[in-house]
C-alpha positions in Angstrom: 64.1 14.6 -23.3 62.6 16.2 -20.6 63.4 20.1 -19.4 65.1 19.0 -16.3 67.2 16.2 -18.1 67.9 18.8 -20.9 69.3 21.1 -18.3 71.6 18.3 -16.5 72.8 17.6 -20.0 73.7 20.6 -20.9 75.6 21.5 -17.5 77.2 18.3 -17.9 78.5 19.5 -21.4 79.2 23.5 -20.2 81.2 21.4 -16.9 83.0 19.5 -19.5 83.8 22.2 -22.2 85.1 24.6 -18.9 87.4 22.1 -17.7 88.8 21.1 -21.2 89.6 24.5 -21.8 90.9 26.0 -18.6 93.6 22.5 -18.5 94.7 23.8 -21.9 95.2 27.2 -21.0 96.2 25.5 -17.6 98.8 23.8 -19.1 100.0 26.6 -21.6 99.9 29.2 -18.8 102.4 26.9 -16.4 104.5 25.5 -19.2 107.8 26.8 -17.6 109.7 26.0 -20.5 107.9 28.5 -22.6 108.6 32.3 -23.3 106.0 35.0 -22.5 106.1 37.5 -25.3 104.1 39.9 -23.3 106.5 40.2 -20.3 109.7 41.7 -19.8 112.9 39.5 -21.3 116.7 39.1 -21.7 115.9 39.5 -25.4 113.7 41.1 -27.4 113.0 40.7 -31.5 111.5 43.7 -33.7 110.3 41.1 -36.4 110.9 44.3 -38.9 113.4 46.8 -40.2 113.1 49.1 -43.0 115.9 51.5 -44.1 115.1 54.9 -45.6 112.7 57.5 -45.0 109.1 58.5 -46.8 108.6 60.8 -48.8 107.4 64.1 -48.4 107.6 63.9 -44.3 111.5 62.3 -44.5 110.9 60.7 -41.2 112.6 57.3 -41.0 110.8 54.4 -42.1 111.5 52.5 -38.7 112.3 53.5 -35.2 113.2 51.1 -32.3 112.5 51.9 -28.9 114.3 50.2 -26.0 113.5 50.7 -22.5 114.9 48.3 -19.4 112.8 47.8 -16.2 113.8 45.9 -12.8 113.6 41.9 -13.5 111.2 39.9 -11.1 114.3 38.7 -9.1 115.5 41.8 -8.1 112.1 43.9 -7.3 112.0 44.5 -3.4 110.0 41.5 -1.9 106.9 42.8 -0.7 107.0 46.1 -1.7 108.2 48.6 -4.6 111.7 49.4 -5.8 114.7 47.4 -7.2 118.0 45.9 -5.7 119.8 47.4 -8.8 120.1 51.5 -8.7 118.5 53.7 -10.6 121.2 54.2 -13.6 122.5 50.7 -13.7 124.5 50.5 -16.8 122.9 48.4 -19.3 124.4 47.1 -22.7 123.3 45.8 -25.4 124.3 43.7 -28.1 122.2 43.7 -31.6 122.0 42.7 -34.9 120.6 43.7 -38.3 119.6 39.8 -40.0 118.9 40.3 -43.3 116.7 37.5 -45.4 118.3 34.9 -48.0 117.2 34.5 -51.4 114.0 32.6 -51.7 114.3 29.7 -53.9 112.0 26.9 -52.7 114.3 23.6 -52.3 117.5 25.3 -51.9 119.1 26.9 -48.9 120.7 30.8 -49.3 122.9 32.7 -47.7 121.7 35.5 -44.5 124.0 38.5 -44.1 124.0 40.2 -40.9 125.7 42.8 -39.2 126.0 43.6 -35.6 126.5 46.7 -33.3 126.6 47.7 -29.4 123.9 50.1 -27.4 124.8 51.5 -24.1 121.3 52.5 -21.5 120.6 52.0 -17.7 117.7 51.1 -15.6 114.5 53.0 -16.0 116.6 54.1 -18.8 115.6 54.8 -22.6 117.3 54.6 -26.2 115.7 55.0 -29.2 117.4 54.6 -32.9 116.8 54.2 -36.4 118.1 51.7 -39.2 119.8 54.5 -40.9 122.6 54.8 -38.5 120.6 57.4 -35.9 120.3 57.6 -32.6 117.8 60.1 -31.3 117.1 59.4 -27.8 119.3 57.8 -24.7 120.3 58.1 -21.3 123.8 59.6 -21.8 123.8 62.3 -24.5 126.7 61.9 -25.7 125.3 58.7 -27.7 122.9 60.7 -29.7 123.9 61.4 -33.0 124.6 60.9 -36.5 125.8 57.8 -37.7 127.4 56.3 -34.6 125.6 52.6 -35.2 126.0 50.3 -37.7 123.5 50.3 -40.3 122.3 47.2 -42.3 123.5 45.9 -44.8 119.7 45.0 -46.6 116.5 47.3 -47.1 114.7 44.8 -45.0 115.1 42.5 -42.2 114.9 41.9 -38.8 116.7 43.2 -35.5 117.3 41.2 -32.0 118.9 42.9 -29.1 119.9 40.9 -26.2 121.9 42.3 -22.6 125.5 41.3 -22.3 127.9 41.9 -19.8 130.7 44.4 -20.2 133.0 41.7 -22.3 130.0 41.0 -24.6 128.8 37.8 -22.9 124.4 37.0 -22.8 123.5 37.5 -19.2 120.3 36.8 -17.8 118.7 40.3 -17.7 114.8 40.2 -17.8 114.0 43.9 -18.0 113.5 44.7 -21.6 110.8 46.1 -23.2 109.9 48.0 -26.3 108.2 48.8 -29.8 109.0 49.5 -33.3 107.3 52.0 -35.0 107.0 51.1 -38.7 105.9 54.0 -41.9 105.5 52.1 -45.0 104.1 55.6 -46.4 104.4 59.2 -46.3 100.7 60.2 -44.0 100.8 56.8 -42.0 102.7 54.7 -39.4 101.6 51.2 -37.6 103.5 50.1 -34.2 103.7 46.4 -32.7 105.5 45.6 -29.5 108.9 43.9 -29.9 108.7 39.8 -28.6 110.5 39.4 -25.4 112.4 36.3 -24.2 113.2 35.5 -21.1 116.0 33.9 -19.5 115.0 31.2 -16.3 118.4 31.9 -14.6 119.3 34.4 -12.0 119.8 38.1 -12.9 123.6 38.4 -14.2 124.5 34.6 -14.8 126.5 34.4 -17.9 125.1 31.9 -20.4 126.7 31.1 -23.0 130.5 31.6 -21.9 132.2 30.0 -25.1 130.7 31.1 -28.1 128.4 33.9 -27.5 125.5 31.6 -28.7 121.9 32.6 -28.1 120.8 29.0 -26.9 116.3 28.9 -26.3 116.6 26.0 -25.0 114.9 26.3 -21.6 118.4 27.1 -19.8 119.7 29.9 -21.1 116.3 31.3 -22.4 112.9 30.5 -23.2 111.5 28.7 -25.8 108.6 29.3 -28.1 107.0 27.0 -30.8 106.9 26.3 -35.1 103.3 27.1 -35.6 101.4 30.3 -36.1 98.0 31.5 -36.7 96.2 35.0 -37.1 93.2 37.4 -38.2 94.2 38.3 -42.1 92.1 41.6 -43.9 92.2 39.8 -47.6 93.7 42.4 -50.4 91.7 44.6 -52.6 92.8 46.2 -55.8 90.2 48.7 -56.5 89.5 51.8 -54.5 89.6 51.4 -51.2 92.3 49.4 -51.6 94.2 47.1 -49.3 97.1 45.2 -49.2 98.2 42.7 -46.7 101.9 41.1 -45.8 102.4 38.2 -43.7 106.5 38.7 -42.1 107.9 35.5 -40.8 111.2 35.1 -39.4 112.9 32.2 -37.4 115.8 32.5 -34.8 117.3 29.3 -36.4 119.9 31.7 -37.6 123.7 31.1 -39.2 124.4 35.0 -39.3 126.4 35.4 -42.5 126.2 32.0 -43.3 124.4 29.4 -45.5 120.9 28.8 -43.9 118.2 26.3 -44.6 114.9 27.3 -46.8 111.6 26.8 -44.0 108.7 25.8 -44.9 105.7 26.6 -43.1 102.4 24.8 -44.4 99.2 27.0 -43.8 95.1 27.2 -44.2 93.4 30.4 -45.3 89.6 30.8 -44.4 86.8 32.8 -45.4 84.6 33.9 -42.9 82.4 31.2 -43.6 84.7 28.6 -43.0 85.8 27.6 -46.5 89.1 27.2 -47.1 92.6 27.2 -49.3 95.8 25.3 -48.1 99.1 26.7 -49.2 102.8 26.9 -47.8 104.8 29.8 -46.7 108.3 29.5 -47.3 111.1 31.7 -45.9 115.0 31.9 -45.2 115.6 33.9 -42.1 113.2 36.4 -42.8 110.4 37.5 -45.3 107.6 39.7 -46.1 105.1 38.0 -47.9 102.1 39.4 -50.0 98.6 37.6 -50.1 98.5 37.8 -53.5 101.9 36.7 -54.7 101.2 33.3 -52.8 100.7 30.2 -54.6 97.2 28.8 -54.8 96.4 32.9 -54.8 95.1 35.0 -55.1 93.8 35.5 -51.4 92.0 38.8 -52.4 88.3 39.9 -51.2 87.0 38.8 -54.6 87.9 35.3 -53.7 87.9 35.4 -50.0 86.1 37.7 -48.8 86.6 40.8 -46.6 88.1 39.1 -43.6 89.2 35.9 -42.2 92.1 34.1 -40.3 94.9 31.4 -41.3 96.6 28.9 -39.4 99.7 26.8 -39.6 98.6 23.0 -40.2 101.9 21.7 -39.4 105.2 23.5 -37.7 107.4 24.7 -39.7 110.2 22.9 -41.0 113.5 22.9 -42.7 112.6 22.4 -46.6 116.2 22.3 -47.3 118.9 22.0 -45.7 122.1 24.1 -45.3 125.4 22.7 -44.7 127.5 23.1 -41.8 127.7 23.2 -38.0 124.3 24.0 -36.4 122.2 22.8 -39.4 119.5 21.2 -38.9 118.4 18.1 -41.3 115.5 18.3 -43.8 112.1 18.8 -42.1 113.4 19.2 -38.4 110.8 21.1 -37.0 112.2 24.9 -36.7 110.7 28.3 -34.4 108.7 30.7 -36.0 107.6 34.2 -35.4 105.2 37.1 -37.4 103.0 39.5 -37.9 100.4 41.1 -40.0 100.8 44.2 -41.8 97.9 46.3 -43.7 98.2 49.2 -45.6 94.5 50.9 -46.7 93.1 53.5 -48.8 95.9 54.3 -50.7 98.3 54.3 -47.9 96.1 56.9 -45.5 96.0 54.5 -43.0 98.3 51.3 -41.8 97.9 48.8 -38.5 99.9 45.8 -37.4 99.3 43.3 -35.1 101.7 40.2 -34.1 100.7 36.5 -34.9 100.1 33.9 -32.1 102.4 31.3 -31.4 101.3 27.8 -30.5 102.4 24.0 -31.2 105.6 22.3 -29.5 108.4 24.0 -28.4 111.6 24.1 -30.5 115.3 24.3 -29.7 116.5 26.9 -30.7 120.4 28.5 -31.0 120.9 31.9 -32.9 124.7 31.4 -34.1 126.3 34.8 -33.6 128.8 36.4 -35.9 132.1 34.5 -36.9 130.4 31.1 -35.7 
């Protein structure tokens, strides 16, 4: 092949490649069906909770931070401020979920307990899972004791806004982080994932139940699969250890829910790879090296590489009941990584990316 020829080839294949990709990110990017977890929403998840405090330094092993901006409806058009007042009483409604038993095949039971925050606009509350709150607009919230706390070491917490009789409203103006200290001389932080609601500011959206519905109308939805950068475990000095945390919002709160299943491919950094399956009930941390077809350590992985969900996760057994779904209905998944080094001098976290079809969703709220 000639120079010139070469070069029309290879523009050809660069002007191909281009437009391949930006239609895909095109079409993810306008999919208006879709939450963005990077943008302010009517709910937010912190995909982890830890009770307690560390030793030594006593600090609590999880704080949650809540802060509530002015949703895109109701910023001034064409120029800066918000229709709502500075001080605009926001409330929130949230619960604890705690994980079932994990028992491959076989569905378990998810306690949960739930509890009420009070901020405003511009506002900002900040609370542990060991009862506290340490930070919020009206000081008369701050204080010992005076939320609910859960009722498991570990879990996961949603907060969404509701109106003044408890109802989900649309309310796209939260934002926040949870700070997590899985030892006494370290602390990782990962921003809590937002969902937003497509209706007006203040529409009520679930008037009879209380439901949490992502199904495109009341909020966004988000997908079953999952991939992500993984730092494989070490043993020996410096060590490392590294947790995949999954959780659904396919949730029966203190009720029987089904077993997922979420198939996945772990690869070296030279593109060999293991296939396994994460399974999960709610909620669970899971340790490279206690999964099966283990151990994903350095001496058999290397340092570093990435995973990804071959398939979306789906119910591996079902639970009985209104709002159950049937045995490998596809089923929404969230995560992150966790790493703890060097003998717990240092810890970082980063959240998982979300891809594949969207799911219907419907968090069942307490009593349903």
């Amino acid at each position: 092949m000639t120079k010139s020829k070469w070069m029309v080839a290879v523009a050809v294949i660069s002007t191909v490649l281009t437009l391949s990709l930006a239609g895909i990110a095109a079409a993810q990017a306008t999919n208006p069906l879709q939450a963005n977890h990077s943008a302010p929403g009517s709910v937010i998840v912190f995909p982890k909770f830890s009770t307690g405090v560390t030793p030594t330094s006593l600090l609590a092993r999880s704080v949650f931070e809540i802060g509530v901006v002015c949703p895109a409806d109701r910023q001034v058009p064409g120029g800066h401020g918000c229709l709502d007042t500075q001080g605009t009483q926001i409330k929130l409604a949230l619960d604890w979920v705690c994980p079932g038993t994990i028992q491959k095949g076989a569905s378990s039971f998810c306690q949960s307990v739930d509890f009420e925050l009070h901020t405003t606009l511009y506002g900002k509350i900040q609370f542990d899972a060991n009862g506290n709150v340490t930070v919020a607009p009206d000081s008369g919230d701050v204080g010992q004791g005076i939320i609910t706390t859960p009722s498991c070491p570990q879990g996961y917490l949603i907060a969404r806004v509701v109106d003044f009789a408890g109802r989900p409203v649309s309310y796209n103006g939260l934002i926040g982080e949870v700070v997590l200290r899985e030892r006494a001389n370290s602390a990782s932080a990962i921003n809590g994932i937002t969902f937003q609601s497509p209706a007006p500011t203040g529409t009520i959206l679930d008037p009879g139940n209380n439901s949490l519905r992502f199904d495109g109308t009341s909020y966004l939805m988000t997908g079953a699969r999952l991939t992500g950068d993984v730092k494989y475990e070490r043993s020996a000095a410096p060590t490392v250890f590294t947790s995949i945390i999954l959780l659904t919002l396919d949730v029966r709160q203190n009720n029987d829910n089904p077993n997922v299943r979420l198939p996945v491919r772990f690869y070296r950094a030279n593109e060999s790879s293991v296939s396994t399956a994460l399974h999960f009930t709610c909620w669970r941390e899971q340790r490279l090296t206690a999964l099966d077809g283990g151990p994903f350590n350095q001496t058999r992985m290397g340092e570093k590489g990435l995973f990804y969900s071959t398939d979306a996760a789906t119910v591996a057994s079902a639970c009985t009941g209104t709002g159950c779904a049937t045995d490998g209905s596809p089923i929404t998944a969230l995560g992150f990584v966790q790493t703890i080094e060097r003998g717990g001098q240092s810890e970082y976290a980063y959240n998982l990316y979300g891809y594949g079809a969207l799911v219907p969703t419907t968090f069942f709220p307490l009593g349903q």
